[in-house]
C-alpha positions in Angstrom: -39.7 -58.5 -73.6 -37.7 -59.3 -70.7 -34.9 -56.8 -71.1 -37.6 -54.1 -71.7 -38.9 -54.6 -68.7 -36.1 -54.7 -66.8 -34.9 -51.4 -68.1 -38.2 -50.1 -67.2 -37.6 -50.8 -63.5 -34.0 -49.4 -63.5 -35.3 -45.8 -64.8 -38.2 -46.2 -62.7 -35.6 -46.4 -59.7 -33.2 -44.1 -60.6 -36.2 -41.1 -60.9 -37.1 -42.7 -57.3 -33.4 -42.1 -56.1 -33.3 -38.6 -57.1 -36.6 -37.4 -56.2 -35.7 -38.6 -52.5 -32.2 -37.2 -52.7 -33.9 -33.7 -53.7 -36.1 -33.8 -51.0 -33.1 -34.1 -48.4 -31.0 -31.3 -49.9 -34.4 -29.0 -50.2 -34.7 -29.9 -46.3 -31.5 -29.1 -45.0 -31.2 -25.7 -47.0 -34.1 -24.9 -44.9 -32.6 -25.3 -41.7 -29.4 -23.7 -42.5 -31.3 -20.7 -43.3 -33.5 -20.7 -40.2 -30.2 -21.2 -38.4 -28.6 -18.4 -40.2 -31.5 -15.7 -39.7 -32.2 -16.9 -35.8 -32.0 -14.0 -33.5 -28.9 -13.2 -31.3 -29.7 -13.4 -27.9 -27.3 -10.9 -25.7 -27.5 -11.5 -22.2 -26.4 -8.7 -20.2 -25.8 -7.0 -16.6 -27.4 -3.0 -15.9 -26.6 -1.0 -13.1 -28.6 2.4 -12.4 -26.3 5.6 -13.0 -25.7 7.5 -9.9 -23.6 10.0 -8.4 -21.8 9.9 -5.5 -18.2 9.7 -3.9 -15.5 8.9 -6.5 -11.9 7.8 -5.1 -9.6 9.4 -6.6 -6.0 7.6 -6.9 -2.5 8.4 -7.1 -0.6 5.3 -7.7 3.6 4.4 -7.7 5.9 2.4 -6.4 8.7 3.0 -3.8 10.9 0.9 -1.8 10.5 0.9 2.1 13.5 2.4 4.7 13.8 2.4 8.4 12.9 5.8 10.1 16.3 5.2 12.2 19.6 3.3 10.2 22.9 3.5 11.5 26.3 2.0 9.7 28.0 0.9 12.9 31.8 0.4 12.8 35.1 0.3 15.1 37.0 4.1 15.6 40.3 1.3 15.6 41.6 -1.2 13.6 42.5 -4.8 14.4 42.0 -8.4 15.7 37.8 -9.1 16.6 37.9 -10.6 20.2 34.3 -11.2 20.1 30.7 -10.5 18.7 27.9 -10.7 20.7 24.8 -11.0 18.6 23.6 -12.1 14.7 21.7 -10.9 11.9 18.1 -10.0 13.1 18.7 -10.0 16.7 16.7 -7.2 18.4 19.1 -5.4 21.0 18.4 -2.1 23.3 20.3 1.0 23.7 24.2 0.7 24.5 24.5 -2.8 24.2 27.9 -4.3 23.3 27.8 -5.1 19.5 31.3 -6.5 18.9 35.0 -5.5 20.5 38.3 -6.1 19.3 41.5 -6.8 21.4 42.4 -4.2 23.6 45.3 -5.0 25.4 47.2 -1.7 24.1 44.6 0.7 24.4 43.6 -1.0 28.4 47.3 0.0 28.8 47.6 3.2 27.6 45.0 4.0 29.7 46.1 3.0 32.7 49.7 4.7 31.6 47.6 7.9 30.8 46.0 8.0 34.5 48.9 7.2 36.0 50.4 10.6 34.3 47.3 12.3 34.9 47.7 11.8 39.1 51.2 12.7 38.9 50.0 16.0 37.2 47.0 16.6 39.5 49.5 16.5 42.5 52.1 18.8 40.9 49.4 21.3 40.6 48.2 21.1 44.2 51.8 21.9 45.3 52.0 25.0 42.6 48.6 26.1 44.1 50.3 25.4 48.0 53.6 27.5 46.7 51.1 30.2 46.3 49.3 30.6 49.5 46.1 29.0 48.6 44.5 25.9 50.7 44.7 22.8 48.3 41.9 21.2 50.3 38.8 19.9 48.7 36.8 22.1 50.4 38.8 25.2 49.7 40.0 24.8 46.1 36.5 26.2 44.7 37.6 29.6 46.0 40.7 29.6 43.8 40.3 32.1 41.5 39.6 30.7 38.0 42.6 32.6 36.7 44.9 31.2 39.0 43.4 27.7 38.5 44.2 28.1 34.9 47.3 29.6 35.0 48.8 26.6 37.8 47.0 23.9 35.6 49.1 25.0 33.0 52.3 25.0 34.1 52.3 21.9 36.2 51.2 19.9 33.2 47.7 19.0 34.5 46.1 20.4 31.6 48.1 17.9 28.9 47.7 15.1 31.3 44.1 15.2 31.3 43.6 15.8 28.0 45.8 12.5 27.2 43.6 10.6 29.4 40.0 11.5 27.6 42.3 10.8 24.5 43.0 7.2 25.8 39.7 6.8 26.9 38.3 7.4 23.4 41.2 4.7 21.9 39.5 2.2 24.4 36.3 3.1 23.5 36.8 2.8 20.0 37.6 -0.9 19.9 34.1 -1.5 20.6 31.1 -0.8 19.4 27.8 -0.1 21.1 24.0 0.5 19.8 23.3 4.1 19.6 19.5 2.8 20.0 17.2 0.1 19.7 16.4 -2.2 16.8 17.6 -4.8 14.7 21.4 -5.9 13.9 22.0 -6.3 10.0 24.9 -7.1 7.4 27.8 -8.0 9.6 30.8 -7.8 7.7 33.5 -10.2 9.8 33.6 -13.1 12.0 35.4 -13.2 15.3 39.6 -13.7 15.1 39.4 -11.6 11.7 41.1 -8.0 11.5 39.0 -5.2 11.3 40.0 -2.1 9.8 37.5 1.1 10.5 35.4 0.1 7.5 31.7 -0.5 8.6 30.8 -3.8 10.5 27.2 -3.5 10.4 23.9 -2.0 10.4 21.6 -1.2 13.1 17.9 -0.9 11.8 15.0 0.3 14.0 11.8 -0.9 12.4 9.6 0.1 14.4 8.6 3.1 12.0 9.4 3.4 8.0 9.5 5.8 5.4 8.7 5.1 1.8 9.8 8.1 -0.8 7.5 8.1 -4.0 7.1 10.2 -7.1 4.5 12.0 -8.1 3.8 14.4 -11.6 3.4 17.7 -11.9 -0.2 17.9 -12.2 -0.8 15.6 -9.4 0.4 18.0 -6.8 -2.6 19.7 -5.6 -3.5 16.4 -5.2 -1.5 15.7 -2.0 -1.3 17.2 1.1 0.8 17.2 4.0 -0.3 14.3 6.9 -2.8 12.6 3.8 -3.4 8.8 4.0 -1.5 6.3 2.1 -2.0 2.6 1.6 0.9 0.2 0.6 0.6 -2.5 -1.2 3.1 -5.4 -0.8 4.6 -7.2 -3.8 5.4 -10.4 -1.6 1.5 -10.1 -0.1 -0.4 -8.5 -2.5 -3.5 -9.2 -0.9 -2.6 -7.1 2.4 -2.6 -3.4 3.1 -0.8 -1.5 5.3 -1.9 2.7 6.0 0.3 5.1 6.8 0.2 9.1 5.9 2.6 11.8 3.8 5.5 13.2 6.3 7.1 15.3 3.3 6.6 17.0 0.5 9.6 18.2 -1.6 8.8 21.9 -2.9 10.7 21.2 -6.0 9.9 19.8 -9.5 12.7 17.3 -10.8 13.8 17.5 -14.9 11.6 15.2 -15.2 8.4 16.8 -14.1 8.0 14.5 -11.0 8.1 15.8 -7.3 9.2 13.4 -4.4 6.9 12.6 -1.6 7.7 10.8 1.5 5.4 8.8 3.4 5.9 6.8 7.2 4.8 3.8 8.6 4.2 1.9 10.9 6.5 -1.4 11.2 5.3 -4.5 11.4 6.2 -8.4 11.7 5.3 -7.9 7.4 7.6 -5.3 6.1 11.0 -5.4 5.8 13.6 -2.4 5.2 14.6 -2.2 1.5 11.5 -3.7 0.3 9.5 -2.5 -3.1 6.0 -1.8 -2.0 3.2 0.1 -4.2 1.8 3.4 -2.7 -1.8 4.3 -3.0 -3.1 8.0 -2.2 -6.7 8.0 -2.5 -8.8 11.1 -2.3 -12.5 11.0 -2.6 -14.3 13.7 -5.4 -17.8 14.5 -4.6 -20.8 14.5 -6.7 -19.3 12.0 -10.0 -21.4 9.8 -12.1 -19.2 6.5 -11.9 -19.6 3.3 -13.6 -17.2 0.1 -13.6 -14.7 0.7 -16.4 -15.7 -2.7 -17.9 -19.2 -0.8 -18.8 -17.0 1.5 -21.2 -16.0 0.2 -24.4 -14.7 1.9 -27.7 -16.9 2.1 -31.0 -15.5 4.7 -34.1 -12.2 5.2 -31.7 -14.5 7.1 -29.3 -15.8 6.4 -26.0 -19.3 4.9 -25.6 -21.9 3.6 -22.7 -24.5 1.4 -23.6 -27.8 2.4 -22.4 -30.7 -0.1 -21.5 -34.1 1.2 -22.6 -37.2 -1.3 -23.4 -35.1 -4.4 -24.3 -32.7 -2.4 -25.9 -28.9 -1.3 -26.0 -28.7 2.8 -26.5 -25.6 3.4 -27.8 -24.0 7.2 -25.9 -21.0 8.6 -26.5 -19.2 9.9 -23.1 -15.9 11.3 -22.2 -13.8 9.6 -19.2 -12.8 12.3 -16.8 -10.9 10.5 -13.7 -10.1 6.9 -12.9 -8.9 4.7 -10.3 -8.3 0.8 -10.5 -11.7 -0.1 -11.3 -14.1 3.1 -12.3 -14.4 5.7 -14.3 -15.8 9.5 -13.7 -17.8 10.0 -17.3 -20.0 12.8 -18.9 -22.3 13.0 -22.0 -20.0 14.1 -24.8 -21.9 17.0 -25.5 -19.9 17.5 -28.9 -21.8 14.2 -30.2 -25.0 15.2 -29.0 -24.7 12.4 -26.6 -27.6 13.4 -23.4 -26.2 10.9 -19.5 -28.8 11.5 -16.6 -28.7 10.2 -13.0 -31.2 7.0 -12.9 -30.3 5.6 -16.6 -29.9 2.0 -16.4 -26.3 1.6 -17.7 -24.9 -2.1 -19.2 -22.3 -3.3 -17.6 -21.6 -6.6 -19.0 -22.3 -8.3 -22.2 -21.4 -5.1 -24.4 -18.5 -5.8 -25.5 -20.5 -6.7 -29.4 -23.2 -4.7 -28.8 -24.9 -2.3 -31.6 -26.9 0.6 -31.5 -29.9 -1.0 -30.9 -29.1 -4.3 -30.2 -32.1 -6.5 -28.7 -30.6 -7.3 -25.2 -31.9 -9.7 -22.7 -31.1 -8.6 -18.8 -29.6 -11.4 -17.0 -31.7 -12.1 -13.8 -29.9 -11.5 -10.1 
């Protein structure tokens, strides 16, 4: 009686166990389902389609030169006696770079003039020989002919020409700044020989010109005196405007045309420095949207429309672009219809359907 009983209660329990184990499973098939069928909710951004001014832009890179550059060296060779400035120093007009030792040339020089006076007086007393006054006052009414002709023959002529060529020897142990600006690369240090290789550079960076290349089709896209901005790899954060100086009327093997471009110098640029040019010119009249609003669906290019909570999905073809926009149209071929004043999505499209339920994100 006993072990009836007892295996009463065990079946008793285990019909208990499973009914309740049922009940759990039952329950959380249910809520996988609801979650499985919930709604999506697709939050996104609109902007109103409008047309205005779109800014058209030509971008490449070039690499920045001084307006004025000069490779400066000695006309003579041998030993530097001294050099008067460093890399980077600013220096004006006909200042003394560097000079080498000029005993020689200081004495051929003086040799030379020394010849020269001797000449000058021989000439005077071939002009005296003749019957002509050899003073200051009266040698101006020496024929030319006659001045020639006694020049000549009393050496004057040689002497003075070996006397400018002294001069020059003199001159060409040292070296001077043809203009303002900057003193770059120097080559030797002071005591070392010097041959008539160059020493260094002078830079003027007060104005620079950047040479760019452009394609074919892009040239009735530039114009002569048009505004350009550069962008500086080192700063890319600041802009500096200058406009086209140049225009080369000839198309390269390559289909690309070179364009030059000056600027203003600045504390910020630096000669032989990359920077990236911008031309920009606005077109009138575009329908623009961000290029984030355009996406692809069937390898073609779509907008999203927003209509009564509701993604529209158009078809539109990308005409222009810049950095950040896009020109578009209806594609007409897809029987895709774009007005002015259609709320366009801008964000949140990127899994969007045709007719996805779409929630505007508050501003």
């Amino acid at each position: 009686m006993d072990r009836k009983y007892g295996r009463l209660i065990a079946l008793g329990c285990s019909l208990a166990l499973m009914c309740a184990c049922t009940g759990r499973s039952g329950d959380l098939l249910e809520d996988d389902t609801k979650a499985e069928w919930a709604p999506q909710t697709n939050i996104v951004e609109v902007m109103e389609l409008k047309r205005g001014d779109f800014p058209m832009q030509l971008i490449s890179n070039g690499r920045l030169e001084a307006t004025r550059r000069a490779s400066l060296g000695f006309a003579e060779s041998g030993i530097i006696r001294s050099v008067r400035f460093s890399n980077g120093d600013w220096i004006e007009k006909g200042a003394v770079i560097a000079t080498l030792d000029n005993s020689s040339q200081s004495i051929a020089l003086e040799s030379a003039g020394l010849s020269k006076e001797k000449a000058r007086l021989e000439y005077l007393d071939v002009l005296a020989g003749l019957g002509y006054s050899v003073s200051e006052k009266d040698l101006p009414s020496v024929p030319d002919s006659v001045r020639a002709l006694c020049s000549l023959r009393s050496g004057y002529s040689a002497a003075q020409i070996e006397f400018r060529r002294a001069e020059a020897a003199l001159e060409g142990t040292i070296i001077r700044a043809p203009f303002s600006g900057k003193v770059a690369d120097i080559s030797a240090k002071q005591y070392e020989r010097a041959g008539t290789e160059p020493f260094c550079t002078l830079i003027d960076d007060s104005s620079f010109e950047v040479t760019f290349s452009a394609l074919e089709s892009e040239c009735a896209f530039l114009n002569k005196g048009q505004t350009v901005k550069l962008s500086l790899f080192s700063d890319p954060g600041k802009e500096v405007k200058g406009y086209i100086s140049s225009i080369n009327p000839t198309i390269d093997r390559n289909g690309q045309i070179a364009v030059s471009a000056k600027v203003r110098g600045d504390a910020s640029l630096i000669d032989g420095m990359n920077v990236k040019v911008i031309v920009q010119k606005n077109l009138p009249g575009k329908l623009v949207v961000p290029k984030r609003a355009v996406v692809i669906r069937d390898q073609l290019e779509v907008l999203f429309r927003y209509r009564d909570g509701k993604a529209e999905w158009v078809y539109v073809n990308t005409l222009e672009a810049n950095s950040d926009s896009y020109v578009v149209e209806a594609n007409t071929d897809r029987g895709a219809v774009l007005n002015e004043g259609d709320m366009i999505i801008v964000s949140g499209n990127l899994n969007l359907a045709d007719g996805s339920t779409v929630t505007v994100k508050e501003k």
